[in-house]
N, C-alpha and C positions, 0 to 999 in steps of 0.2 A: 617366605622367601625374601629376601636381599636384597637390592637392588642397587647395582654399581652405579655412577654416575657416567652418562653417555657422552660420545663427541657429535657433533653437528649433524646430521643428516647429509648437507651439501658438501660435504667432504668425500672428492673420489679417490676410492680404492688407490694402493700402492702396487708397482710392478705389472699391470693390465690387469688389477682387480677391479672391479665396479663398484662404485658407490649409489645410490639411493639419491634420487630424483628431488631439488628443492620441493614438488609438488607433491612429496608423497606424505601430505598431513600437516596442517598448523600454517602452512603461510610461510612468508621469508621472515627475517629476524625473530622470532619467537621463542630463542636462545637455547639451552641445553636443558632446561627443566623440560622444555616442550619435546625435545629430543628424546631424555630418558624416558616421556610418558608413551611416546612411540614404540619405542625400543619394547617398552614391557608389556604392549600391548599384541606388538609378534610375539614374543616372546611366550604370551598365552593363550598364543592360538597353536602352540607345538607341545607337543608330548615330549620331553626332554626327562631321560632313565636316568634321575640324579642320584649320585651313591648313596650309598645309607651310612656308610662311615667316609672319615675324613673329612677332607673340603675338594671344591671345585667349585671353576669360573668360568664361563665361555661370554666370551664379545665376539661380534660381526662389523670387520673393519667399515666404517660409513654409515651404521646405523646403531653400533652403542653394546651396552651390558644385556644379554640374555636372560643374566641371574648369578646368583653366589647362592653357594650351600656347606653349611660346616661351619660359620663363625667365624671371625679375624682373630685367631690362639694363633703366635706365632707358634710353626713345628718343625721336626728339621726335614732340609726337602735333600739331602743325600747330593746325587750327582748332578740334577737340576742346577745348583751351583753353577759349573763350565756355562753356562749360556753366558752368565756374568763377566768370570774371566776372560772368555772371547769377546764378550762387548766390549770388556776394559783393553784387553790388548789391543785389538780393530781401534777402539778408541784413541791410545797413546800412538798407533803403528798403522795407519790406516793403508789400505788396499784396495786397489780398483780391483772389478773383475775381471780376472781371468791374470792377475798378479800374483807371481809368486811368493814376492819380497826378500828380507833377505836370509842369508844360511845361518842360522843358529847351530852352535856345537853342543853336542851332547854330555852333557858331564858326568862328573863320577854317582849322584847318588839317582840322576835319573836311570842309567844303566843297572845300575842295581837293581832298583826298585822296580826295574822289567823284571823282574823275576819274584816277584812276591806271590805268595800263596794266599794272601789275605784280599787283596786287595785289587781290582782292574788296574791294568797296565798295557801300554804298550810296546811291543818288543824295539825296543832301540839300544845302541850297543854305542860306548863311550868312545869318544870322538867323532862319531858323525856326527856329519853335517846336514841337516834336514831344512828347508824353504818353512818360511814362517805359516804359507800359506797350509803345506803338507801338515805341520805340525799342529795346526788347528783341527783338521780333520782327524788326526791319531789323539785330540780332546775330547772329541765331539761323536762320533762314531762307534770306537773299542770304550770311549769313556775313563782313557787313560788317566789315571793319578799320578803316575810318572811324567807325562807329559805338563798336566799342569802345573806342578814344582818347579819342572825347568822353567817355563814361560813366566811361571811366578819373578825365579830369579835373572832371567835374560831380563823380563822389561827392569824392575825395581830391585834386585841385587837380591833379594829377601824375600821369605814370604810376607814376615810381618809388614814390611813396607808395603805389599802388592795388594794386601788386604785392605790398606789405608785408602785406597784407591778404591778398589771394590762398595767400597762402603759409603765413601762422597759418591761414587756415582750411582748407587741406590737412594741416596738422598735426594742425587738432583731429578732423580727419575719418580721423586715420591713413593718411595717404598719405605715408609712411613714403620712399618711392623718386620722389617727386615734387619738382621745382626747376620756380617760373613767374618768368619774367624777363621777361614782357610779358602783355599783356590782350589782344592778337589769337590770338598764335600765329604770328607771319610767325618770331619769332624760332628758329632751332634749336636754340638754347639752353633754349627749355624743353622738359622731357623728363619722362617718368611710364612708366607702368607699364599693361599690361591693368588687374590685380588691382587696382592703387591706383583706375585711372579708373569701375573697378566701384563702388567704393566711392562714388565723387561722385554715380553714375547711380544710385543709390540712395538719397540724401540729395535729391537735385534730384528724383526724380516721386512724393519727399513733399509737395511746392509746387507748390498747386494753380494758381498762374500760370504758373510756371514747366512744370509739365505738361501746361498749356493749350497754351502758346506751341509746342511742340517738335512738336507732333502738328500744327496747322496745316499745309498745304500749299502756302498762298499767304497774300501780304498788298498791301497798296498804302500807298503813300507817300503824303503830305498834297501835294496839288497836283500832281502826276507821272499822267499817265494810264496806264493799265495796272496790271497784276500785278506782281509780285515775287516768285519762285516759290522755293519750298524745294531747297533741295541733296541735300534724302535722297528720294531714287524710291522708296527700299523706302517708303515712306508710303503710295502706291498699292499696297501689298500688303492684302490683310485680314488684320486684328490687328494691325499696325504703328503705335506709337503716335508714336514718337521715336526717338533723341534728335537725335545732331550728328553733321555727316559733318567730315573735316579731311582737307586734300592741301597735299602742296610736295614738290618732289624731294628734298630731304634725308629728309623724313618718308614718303613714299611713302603709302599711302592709308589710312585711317582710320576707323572710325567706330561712335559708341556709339550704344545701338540697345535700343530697349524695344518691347515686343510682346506680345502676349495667347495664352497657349493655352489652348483648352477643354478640358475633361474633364466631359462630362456636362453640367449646366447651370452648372457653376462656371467661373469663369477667375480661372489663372493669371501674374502678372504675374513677363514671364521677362526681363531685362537681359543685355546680353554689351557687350563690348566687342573690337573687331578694328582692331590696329594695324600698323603696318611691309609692307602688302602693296606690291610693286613698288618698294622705293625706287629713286632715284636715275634713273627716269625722267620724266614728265612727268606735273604733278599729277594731270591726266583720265586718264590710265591707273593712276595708284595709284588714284585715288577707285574709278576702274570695278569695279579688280579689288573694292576694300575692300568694294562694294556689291554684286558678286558671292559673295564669300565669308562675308559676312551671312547676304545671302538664302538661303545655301543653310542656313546652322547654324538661321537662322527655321522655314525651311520642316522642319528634323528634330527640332526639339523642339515644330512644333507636331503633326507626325505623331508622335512616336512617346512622347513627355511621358503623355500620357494612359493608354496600353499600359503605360505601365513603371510608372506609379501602383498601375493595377489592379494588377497581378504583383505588385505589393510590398503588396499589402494598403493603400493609404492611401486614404480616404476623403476626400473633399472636403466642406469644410461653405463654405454661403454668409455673406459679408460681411453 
C-alpha cells in the first residue's frame, strides 16, 4: 500500500465537519511525518474493499491519506473533468451561496450539441438565458458536455484558452500527474491521477456553491418540464454528499465522492476517489461497477472510521 502524505491532525473539519483532537497521538508540533504515521495507523485498523483494478484514494478531512491503490499511471478520468471547470469557473466568477450570478446566453453550438446521440448533454435551446449558478448544476448533475463548452467559451472565448486555465490551476493545486485538454472530458487525452483528483475534491467542498451544487440530486431546466436527475445514486445513500461520477470506454468508470462518517456526535468529512473500473467496455457498465466499488469503500469507512478512532485514542472535537 501507498501512502499519501497527510495534513495536520489539529486541523478542524470544513462546513461543521470535525477534526481530530491535538491530543489524539504524538504531542503538539510533531509535524506531518507524525501525522501521516497516525493516519496509517487508523487506516489499519479498518477493512477497506480496495478494487482490484484501477486506482483509488480516500483521505479523512483532519486526519490525512487512508491509502492509495493502483499506482500514479496518469489515466483518462472521462467526466470527473467538470469538477475542474467548475472550480475554474467559481474560480474566475466567484459565488456566495445562494447566488445566482449572472445570465449567460446560450449559443448556437451548445444547442446543438443538446441533441447529441453520442455524448451527455443538456437540454438547452439557443438563446436562453440561463443563471451561472443553474448552468453549473446542468455541468455537474446531467454531466452536460454541452454546457461545459459554453462555460468554456463565456469565461475565455475558447476552449483552448479555458484549458490554459484548467491546467495552471492543476498546477497550483499540485496535480503534478494531471494533463486537461478539454472542459468536458469526452477527450482521452485528459488523464490524472486518484491522488492528484483527491487533491481537487478537496479544494472543491471548500466552495460553498460548489458543495451545494454536487450533493443536489435533481435539478430542472428553465422552460423544460420535468427533472434532470444526478448521475451519482450513491446520493441516495446517507452521508453521501458528492461529488462527480465519469464513464467512456477508454476511461472505464469513475467517480469522486465525498461522504460523512459519524463518530459519536461528530462527523467526519471522508473524500476518495475510484478510477479505471471496467475499461474498454460500455460506459453504463464502467459507471456501475465505479459506483459499486464506491459504495462499498463508503459503507467501510463509515462502519469501521469510528472503531479505529477510538483504538487509536483520537478524540473528536466539534466544528
Amino acid at each position: 500500500m501507498v501512502w499519501a502524505s497527510a495534513v495536520a491532525v489539529t486541523a478542524v473539519g470544513i462546513g461543521g465537519w470535525a477534526g481530530l483532537s491535538a491530543g489524539s497521538g504524538g504531542g503538539r508540533g510533531d509535524g506531518a511525518g507524525a501525522a501521516a504515521v497516525r493516519a496509517a495507523e487508523v487506516a489499519d485498523r479498518m477493512d477497506l474493499p480496495w478494487p482490484r483494478e484501477g486506482q483509488a484514494s480516500i483521505e479523512v478531512e483532519g486526519l490525512g491519506s487512508l491509502g492509495s491503490k493502483g499506482g500514479q499511471k496518469s489515466v483518462p478520468i472521462a467526466s470527473v473533468t467538470k469538477v475542474m471547470t467548475a472550480y475554474v469557473i467559481l474560480k474566475e466568477h466567484p459565488l456566495k451561496d445562494g447566488e445566482k450570478g449572472p445570465e449567460i446566453t446560450v449559443d448556437t453550438a451548445a444547442a446543438q450539441e443538446a441533441h447529441s446521440l453520442s455524448e451527455s448533454s443538456a437540454p438547452v435551446r439557443e438563446g436562453q438565458r440561463i443563471t451561472q449558478r443553474k448552468l453549473l448544476e446542468l455541468l455537474l448533475l446531467p454531466s452536460g458536455n454541452n454546457v461545459a463548452g459554453l462555460l468554456a467559451r463565456w469565461d475565455a472565448g475558447g476552449q483552448r484558452e479555458f484549458v490554459v486555465k484548467m491546467n495552471r490551476a492543476a498546477a497550483a493545486l499540485g496535480m503534478t500527474r494531471t494533463t486537461y485538454t478539454g472542459a468536458s472530458g469526452v477527450e482521452p487525452t485528459t488523464r490524472s491521477t486518484a491522488d492528484d483528483q483527491l487533491k481537487l475534491a478537496r479544494r472543491a467542498m471548500k466552495d460553498p456553491v460548489l458543495r451545494a451544487v454536487v450533493a443536489m440530486r435533481d435539478t430542472t431546466v428553465p422552460g423544460v418540464p420535468g427533472t434532470v436527475i444526478n448521475t451519482n445514486r450513491l446520493l441516495e445513500r446517507p452521508g453521501v454528499i458528492g461529488l462527480k461520477t465519469g464513464s467512456s470506454t477508454p476511461a472505464g468508470g469513475n467517480l469522486m465522492w465525498a461522504a460523512e462518517a459519524a463518530s459519536g456526535t461528530a462527523r467526519h468529512l471522508v473524500l476518495g476517489v475510484v478510477l479505471g473500473q471496467r475499461p474498454q467496455t460500455t460506459p453504463a457498465e464502467g459507471l456501475q461497477a465505479a459506483l459499486e466499488t464506491s459504495g462499498r469503500l463508503i459503507d467501510a469507512v463509515q462502519k469501521d472510521l469510528p472503531g479505529a478512532l477510538a483504538e487509536h485514542g483520537g478524540g473528536a472535537v466539534r466544528s
